[in-house]
C-alpha positions in Angstrom: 0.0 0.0 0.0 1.6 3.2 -1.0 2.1 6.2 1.9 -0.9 8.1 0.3 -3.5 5.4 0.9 -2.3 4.4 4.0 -2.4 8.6 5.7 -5.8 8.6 4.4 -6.6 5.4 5.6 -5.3 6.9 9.3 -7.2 9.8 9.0 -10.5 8.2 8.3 -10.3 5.8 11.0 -9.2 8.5 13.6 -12.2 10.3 12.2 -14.5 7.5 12.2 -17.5 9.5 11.3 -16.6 13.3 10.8 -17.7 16.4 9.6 -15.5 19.3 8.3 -15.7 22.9 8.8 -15.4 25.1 5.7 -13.2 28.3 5.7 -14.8 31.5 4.2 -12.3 34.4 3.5 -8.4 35.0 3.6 -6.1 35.6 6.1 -4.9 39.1 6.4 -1.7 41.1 8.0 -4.1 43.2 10.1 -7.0 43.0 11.9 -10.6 43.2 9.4 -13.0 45.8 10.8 -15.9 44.5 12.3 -18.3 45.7 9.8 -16.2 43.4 6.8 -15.8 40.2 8.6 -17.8 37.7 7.0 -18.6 39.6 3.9 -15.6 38.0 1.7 -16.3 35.7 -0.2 -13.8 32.1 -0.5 -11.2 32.4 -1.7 -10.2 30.8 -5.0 -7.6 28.2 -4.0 -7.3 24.4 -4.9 -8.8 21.9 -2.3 -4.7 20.5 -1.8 -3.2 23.8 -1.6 -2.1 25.1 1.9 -1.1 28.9 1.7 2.2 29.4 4.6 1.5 31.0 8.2 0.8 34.6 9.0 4.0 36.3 9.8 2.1 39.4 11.0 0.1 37.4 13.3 0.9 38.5 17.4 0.9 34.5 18.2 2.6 35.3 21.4 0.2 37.7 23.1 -2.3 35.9 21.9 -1.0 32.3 23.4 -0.6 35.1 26.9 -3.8 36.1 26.8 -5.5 32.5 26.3 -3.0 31.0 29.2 -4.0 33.6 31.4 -7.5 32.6 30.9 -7.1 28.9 30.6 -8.1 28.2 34.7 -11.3 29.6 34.1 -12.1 26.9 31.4 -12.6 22.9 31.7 -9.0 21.2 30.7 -9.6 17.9 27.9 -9.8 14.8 29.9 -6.7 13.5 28.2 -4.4 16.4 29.9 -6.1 15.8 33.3 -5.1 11.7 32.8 -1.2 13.4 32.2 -1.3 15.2 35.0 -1.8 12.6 37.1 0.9 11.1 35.8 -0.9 7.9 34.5 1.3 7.0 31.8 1.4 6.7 27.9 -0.8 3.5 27.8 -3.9 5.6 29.6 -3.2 8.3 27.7 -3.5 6.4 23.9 -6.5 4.5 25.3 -8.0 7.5 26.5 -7.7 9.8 23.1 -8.8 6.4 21.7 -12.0 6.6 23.5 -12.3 10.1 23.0 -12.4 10.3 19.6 -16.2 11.3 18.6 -17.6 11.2 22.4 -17.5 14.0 24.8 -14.7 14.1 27.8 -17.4 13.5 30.7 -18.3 10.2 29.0 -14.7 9.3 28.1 -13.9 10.1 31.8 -15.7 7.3 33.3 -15.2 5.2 30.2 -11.9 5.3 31.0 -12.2 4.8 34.3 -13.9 1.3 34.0 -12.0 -0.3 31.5 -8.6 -0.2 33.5 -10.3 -1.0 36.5 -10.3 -4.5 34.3 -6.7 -4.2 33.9 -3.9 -1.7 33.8 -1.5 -3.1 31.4 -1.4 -3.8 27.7 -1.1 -7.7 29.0 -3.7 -7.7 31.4 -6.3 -6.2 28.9 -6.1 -9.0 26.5 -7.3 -11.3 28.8 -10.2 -9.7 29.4 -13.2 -10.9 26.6 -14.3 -8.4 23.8 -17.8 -8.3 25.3 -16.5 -7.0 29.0 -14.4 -4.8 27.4 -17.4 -3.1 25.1 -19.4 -2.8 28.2 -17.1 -1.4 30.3 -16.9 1.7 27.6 -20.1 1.9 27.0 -21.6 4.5 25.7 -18.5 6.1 24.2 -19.2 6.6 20.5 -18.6 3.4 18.1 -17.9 1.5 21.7 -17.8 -1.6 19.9 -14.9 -0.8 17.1 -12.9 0.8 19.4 -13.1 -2.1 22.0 -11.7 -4.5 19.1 -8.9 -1.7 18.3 -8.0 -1.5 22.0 -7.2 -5.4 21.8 -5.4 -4.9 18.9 -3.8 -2.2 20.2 -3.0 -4.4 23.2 -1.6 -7.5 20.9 0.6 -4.8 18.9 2.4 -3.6 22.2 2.6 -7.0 23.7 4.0 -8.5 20.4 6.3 -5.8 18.5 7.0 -3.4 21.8 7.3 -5.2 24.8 4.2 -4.4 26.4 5.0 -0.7 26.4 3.9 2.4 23.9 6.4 3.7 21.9 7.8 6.8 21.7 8.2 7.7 18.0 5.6 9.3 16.3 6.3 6.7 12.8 5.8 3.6 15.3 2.5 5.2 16.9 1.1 5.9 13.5 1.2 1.9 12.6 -0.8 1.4 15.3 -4.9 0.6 13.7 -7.2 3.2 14.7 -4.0 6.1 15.5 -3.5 9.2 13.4 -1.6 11.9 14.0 -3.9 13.6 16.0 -3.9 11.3 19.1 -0.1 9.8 18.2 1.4 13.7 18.7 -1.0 14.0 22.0 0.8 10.7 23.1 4.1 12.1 22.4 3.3 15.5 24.3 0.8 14.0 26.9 2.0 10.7 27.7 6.3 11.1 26.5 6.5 14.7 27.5 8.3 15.1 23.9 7.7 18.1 21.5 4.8 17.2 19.2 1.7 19.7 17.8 -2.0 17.7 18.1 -4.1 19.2 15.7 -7.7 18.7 15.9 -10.7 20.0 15.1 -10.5 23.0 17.7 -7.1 24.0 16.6 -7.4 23.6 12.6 -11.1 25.9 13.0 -9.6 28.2 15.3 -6.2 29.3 13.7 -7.8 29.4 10.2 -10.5 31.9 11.7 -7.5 34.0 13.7 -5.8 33.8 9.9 -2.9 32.5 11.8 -2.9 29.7 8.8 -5.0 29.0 5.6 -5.5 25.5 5.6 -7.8 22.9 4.5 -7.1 20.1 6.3 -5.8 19.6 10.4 -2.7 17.7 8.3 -1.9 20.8 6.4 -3.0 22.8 9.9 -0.3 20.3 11.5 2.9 21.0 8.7 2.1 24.2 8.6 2.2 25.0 12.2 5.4 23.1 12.8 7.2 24.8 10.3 5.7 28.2 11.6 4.8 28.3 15.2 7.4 29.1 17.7 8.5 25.8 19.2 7.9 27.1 22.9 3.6 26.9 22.4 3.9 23.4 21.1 3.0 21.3 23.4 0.5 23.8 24.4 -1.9 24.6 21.3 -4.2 22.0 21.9 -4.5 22.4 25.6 -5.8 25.9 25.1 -7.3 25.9 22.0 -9.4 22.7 22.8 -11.0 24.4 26.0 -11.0 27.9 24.3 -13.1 26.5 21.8 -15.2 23.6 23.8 -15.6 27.1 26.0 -15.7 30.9 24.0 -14.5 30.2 19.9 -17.4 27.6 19.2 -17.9 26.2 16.0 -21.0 28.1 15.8 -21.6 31.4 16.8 -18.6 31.8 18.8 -18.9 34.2 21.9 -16.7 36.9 20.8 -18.2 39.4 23.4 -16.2 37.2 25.5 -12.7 36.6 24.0 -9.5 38.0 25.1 -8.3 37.7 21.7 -11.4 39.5 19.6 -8.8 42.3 18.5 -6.5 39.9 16.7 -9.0 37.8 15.4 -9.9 38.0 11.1 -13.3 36.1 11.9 -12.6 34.0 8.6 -15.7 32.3 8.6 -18.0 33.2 10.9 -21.2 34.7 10.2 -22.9 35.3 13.8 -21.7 35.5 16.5 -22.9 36.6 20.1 
């Protein structure tokens, strides 16, 4: 299988059902007057083509700003797992489980399945049926309980029984893309990596930070533009910023410490 089918074979499993968000109007060097956002039309670019980051673009005050915010909002459930130092394998099994389910139910999801076992070993002896129920109702409980056994066989088989630590080894694993093998790498390694998801590819294509299509290109882009210092940061901010104040619909910008940098590429009401 050639490298093309086999990323877009990752990405649609890490999808598993997904929907995309379109992006409306250019970036621009300087901050678009209220009264023009939203009226541009999209621009004319090819559906492959990524345009390069926004030079102009105050990332730093803006990463200030959203830091000194960040208490007020609910962290993802997979940096709460890391900071309670619960290891790589907890980590990948629990942005496994998040994938298409929202963190209170991947929270207790979580939860029950390694109260069956704590190890990579100690989950394949637990049946396929226990397993589903013990996730239940996390989105698609019942393909991700077979991928968590596979998962499990991989490790015990090829690793030793422990994750590894390079992002081309994570990426073979079924059901891992690069979303949840960078958050493994920064969550569950402590090694440099940039997770983009959803909240991260919407939210710096409506800044016009980037002008991307896809959260790969959102991913290449950023690591060949953002300062290396907000790294392993992004997602932890911009997934509560946007779970919280930059929604994917109607955003509340009467509420956003970073209003005055934002283009609004995009959005069409807002509150």
């Amino acid at each position: 299988m050639g490298e093309g089918s086999k990323a877009h074979r990752r990405s649609a499993e890490e999808k598993l059902p997904s929907s995309s968000h379109g992006v409306a109007k250019s970036a621009s060097s300087a901050v678009v007057p209220v009264a023009e956002r939203g009226r541009r039309s999209r621009p004319r670019e090819s559906a492959g083509q990524a345009a390069p980051g926004n030079a102009d673009f105050p990332i730093d005050e803006v990463m200030r700003r959203l830091r000194a915010k960040a208490a007020h909002w609910n962290a993802p459930v997979v940096t709460l797992m890391a900071e309670q130092n619960q290891g790589p394998f907890r980590v990948l099994i629990g942005c496994l489980l998040s994938l298409r389910t929202k963190d209170e139910t991947t929270a207790g999801a979580v939860k029950r399945l390694f109260a069956l076992g704590k190890t990579p070993q100690e989950l394949l002896e637990v049946p396929t049926r226990k397993v589903e129920q013990a996730i239940y109702p996390v989105g698609f409980y019942r393909t991700k309980a077979k991928r968590i056994q596979e998962i499990c066989r991989i490790l015990v088989d090829r690793h030793g029984g422990r994750v590894p630590n390079c992002l081309e080894a994570l990426l073979e694993l079924p059901g891992v893309g690069r979303k949840t093998a960078n958050l493994v790498l920064v969550k569950g390694f402590d090694l440099p990596g940039i997770c983009v998801d959803t909240h991260v590819h919407r939210i710096t294509n409506r800044w016009g930070y980037v002008r991307t299509h896809t959260p790969q290109q959102t991913e290449f882009v950023l690591r060949s533009f953002l300062p290396r210092r907000h790294w392993k940061t992004i997602n932890d901010l911009l997934v509560a910023f946007g779970q919280t104040i930059c929604k994917p619909v109607s955003p509340i910008c009467s509420r956003c410490p970073v209003a005055e940098f934002c283009a609004r590429r995009g959005v069409y009401r807002h509150r």
